[in-house]
C-alpha positions as CSV (number, residue, x, y, z in Angstrom):
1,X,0.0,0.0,0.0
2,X,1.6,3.2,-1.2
3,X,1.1,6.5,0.3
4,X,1.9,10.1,-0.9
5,X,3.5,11.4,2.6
6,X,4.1,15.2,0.9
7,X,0.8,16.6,3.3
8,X,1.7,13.9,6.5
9,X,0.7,15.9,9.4
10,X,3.7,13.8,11.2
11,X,6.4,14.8,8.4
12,X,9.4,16.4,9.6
13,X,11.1,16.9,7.0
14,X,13.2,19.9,5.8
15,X,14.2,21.3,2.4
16,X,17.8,21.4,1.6
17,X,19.4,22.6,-2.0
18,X,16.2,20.6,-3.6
19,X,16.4,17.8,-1.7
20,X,14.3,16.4,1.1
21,X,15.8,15.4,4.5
22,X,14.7,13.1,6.9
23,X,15.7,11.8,10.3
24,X,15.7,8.0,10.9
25,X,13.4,9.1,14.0
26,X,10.9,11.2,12.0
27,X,10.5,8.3,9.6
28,X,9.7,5.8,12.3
29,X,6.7,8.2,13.8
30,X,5.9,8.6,10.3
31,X,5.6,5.1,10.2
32,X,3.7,4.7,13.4
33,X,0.9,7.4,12.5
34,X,0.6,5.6,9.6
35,X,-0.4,2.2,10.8
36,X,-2.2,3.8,13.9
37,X,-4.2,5.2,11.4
38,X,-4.6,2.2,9.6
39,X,-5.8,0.5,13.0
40,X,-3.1,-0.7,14.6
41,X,-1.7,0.0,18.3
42,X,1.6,0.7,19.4
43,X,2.6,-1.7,22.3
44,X,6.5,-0.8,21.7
45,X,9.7,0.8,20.2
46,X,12.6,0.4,19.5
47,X,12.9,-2.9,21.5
48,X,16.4,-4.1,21.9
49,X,18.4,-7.6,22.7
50,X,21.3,-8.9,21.9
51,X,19.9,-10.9,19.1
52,X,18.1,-7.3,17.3
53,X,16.3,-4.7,17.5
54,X,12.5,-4.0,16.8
55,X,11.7,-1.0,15.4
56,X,8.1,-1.2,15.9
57,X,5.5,-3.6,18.0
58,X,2.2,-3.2,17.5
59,X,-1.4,-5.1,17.7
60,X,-3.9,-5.5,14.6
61,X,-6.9,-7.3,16.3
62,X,-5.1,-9.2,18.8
63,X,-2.1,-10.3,16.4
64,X,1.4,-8.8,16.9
65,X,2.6,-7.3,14.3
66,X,6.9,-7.0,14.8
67,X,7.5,-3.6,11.5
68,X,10.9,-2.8,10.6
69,X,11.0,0.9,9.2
70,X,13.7,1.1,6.6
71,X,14.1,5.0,5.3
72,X,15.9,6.1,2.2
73,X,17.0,9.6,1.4
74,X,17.7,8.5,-2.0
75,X,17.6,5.2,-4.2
76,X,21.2,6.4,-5.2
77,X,22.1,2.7,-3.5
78,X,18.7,1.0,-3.8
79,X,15.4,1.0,-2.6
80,X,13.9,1.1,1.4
81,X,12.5,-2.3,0.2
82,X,15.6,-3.8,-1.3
83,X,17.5,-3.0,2.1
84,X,15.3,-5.9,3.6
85,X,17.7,-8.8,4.1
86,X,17.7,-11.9,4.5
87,X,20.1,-11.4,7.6
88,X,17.9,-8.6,9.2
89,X,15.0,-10.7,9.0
90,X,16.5,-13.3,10.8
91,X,17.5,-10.6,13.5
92,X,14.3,-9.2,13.4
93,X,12.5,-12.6,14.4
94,X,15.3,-13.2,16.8
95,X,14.4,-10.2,18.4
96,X,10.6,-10.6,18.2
97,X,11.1,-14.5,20.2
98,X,13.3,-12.3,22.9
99,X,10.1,-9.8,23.3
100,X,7.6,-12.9,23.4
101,X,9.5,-14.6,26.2
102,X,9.8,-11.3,28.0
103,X,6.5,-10.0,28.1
104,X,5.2,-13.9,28.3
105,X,3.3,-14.3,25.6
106,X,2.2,-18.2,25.0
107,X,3.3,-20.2,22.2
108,X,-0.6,-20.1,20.7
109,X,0.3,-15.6,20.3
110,X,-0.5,-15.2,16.1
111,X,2.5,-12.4,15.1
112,X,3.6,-11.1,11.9
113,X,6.4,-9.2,10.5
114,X,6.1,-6.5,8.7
115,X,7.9,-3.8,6.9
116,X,7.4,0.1,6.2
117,X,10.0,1.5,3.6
118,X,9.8,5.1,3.0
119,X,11.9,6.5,-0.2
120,X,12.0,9.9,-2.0
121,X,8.8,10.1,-4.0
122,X,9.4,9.7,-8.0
123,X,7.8,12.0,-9.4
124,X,8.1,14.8,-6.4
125,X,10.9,15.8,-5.2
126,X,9.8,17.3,-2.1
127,X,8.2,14.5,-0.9
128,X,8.0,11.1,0.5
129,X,6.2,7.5,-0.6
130,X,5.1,5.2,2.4
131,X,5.2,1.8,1.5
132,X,3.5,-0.9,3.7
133,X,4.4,-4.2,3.3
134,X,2.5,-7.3,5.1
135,X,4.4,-10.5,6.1
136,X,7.4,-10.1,5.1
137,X,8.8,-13.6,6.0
138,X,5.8,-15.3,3.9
């Protein structure tokens, strides 16, 4: 699901010699007033264990839903989405068993994994494209 971020109420953004700027911060509230308005509920940020980090926890009708928030600037290097590895995925779900076992969720607890990448819109520079992306490890 794409979004046109250029009006977000919850963009920070700044304009620089044409181009837009970003912190890594301000694209994770983005993120999170994006799929509170979609629904969801924040339970948690930026949850942290040896194994990874969690950028976002939240709850769509009783299910967690573990979201990595990558942000570009630019695709100079390639897109938010391409920047989903293999590797961090395997953090991320490393990280998401370490916040099941500490806040005791049972075995039976439905979770997903998901994914917000936000890159430079394409066809306007002075803005931003949200893209949601549902189970990410399916």
């Amino acid at each position: 699901m794409n979004k046109d971020l250029k009006n977000h109420s919850a963009r920070k953004a700044t304009q620089a010699e044409g181009k837009p700027l970003l912190s890594g911060a301000a694209a994770e509230q983005m993120a999170c007033d994006y799929l509170r308005e979609q629904g969801l509920t924040l339970l948690g940020q930026n949850f942290r264990t040896r194994r990874g980090e969690i950028d976002l926890i939240m709850q769509d009708n009783g299910d967690l839903v573990f979201v990595e928030v990558k942000f570009r600037q630019s695709n100079a290097f390639g897109s938010a989405e391409e920047s989903i590895t293999r590797q961090k995925c395997e953090r991320l779900t490393a990280a998401a068993l370490g916040y099941m076992q500490h806040q005791h969720y049972g075995e039976d607890q439905v979770a997903r994994f998901d994914a917000v990448a936000i890159s430079p819109e394409p066809n306007n520079s002075s803005g931003f494209k949200l893209n949601w992306i549902k189970n990410i490890l399916a």
